[in-house]
Structures are given as structure tokens and as C-alpha cells.
VEXBA-435808 format. One record per residue (C-alpha): residue in three letters; z, x, y. Coordinates in steps of 0.001 Angstrom, whole numbers, plus 500000, padded with zeros to 6 digits. Example, Ala and Ser with C-alpha at 12.3 -4.5 7.8 and 13.67 -1.06 7.14 Angstrom:
BEGIN
ALA507800512300495500SER507140513670498940
END
This chain:
BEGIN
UNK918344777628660011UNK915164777080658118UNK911896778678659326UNK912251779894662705UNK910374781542665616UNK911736784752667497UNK911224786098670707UNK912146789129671643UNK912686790197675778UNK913816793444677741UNK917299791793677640UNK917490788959674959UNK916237787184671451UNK915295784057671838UNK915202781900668120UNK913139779088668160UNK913158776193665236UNK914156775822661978UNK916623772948661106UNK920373771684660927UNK921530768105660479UNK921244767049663704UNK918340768208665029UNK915713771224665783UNK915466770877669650UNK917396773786670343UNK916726777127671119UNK919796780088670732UNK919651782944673301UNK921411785799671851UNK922018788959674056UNK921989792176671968UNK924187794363673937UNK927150792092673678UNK926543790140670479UNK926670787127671805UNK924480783505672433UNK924179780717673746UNK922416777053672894UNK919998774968674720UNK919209771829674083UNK915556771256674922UNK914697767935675376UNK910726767849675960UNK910817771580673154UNK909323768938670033UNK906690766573670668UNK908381764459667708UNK911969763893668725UNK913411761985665700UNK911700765162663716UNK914923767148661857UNK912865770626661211UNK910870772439663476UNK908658774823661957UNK908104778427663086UNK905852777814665570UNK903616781282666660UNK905166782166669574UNK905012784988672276UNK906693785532675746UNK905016786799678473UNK906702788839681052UNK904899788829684085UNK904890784571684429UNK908524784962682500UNK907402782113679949UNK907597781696676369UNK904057779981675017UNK904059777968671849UNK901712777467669113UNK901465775016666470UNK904093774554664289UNK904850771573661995UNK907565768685662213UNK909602767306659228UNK911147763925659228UNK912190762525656198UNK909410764547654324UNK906752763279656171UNK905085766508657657UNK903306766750661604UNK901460769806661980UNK900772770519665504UNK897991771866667216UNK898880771910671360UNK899979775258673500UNK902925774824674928UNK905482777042677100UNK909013776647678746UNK909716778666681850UNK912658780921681382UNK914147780906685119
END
């Protein structure tokens, strides 16, 4: 999957980025107890949606507002390379 992100929570592991062929506007929640995940497709996660690879952007979830916050990053389409600079955050209810 390239360069990802990971988030860890009490119950989850939330991976963030990297790269297939499709596209990197996903994000894989994998429970630990019972070994397995699921995929989201994000539509709004990239703010360059023809971008391929998402680069491990810093990222950190807090608890108490249950959101995951964003930071930076880069985009890759067809070697052309967007680094970003906003804060972002998807709620997790």
C-alpha cells in the first residue's frame, strides 16, 4: 500500500493512504480482536481526487470529539507531486 498513516483506537486501526491502481481514497478499519476489516471509500478524504497515492499524512485521533485530524500529506498523479498543508478530520460516528 505505499506510505500510509495509522491510527490506532480503544477498539480498532484505522490505515490511512498509500496507493493501489485505482485510487487512495480509502481508509481500511481493521478490528484487532477478530482479525478482520473493512473499506471505506471516502469521497471528500483527498483534496485531489484524480491523485493515485496519498501520502502518509500526520495523523492523530482524538477520543473525546471521536475524530481523526489530518495533516499534510502529499498527492501523486502521474509523478506530479501536491504537498498539502490544510487540517483536516472525518468524524468517526
Amino acid at each position: 500500500m505505499g506510505v500510509t498513516s495509522v491510527i490506532p483506537t480503544i477498539d480498532d486501526i484505522y490505515i490511512i493512504g498509500g496507493y493501489d491502481t485505482t485510487n487512495s481514497h480509502e481508509i481500511i478499519k481493521m478490528n484487532a480482536s477478530s482479525q478482520t476489516y473493512e473499506r471505506y471509500n471516502i469521497d471528500n478524504l483527498t483534496m485531489y481526487p484524480e491523485s493515485r497515492w496519498f501520502h502518509a499524512p500526520s495523523s492523530v485521533w482524538v477520543e473525546k470529539l471521536n475524530r481523526m485530524y489530518f495533516f499534510g500529506g502529499a498527492h501523486v498523479y502521474i509523478w506530479v507531486i501536491n504537498y498539502v498543508d490544510e487540517i483536516w478530520y472525518i468524524d468517526l460516528e
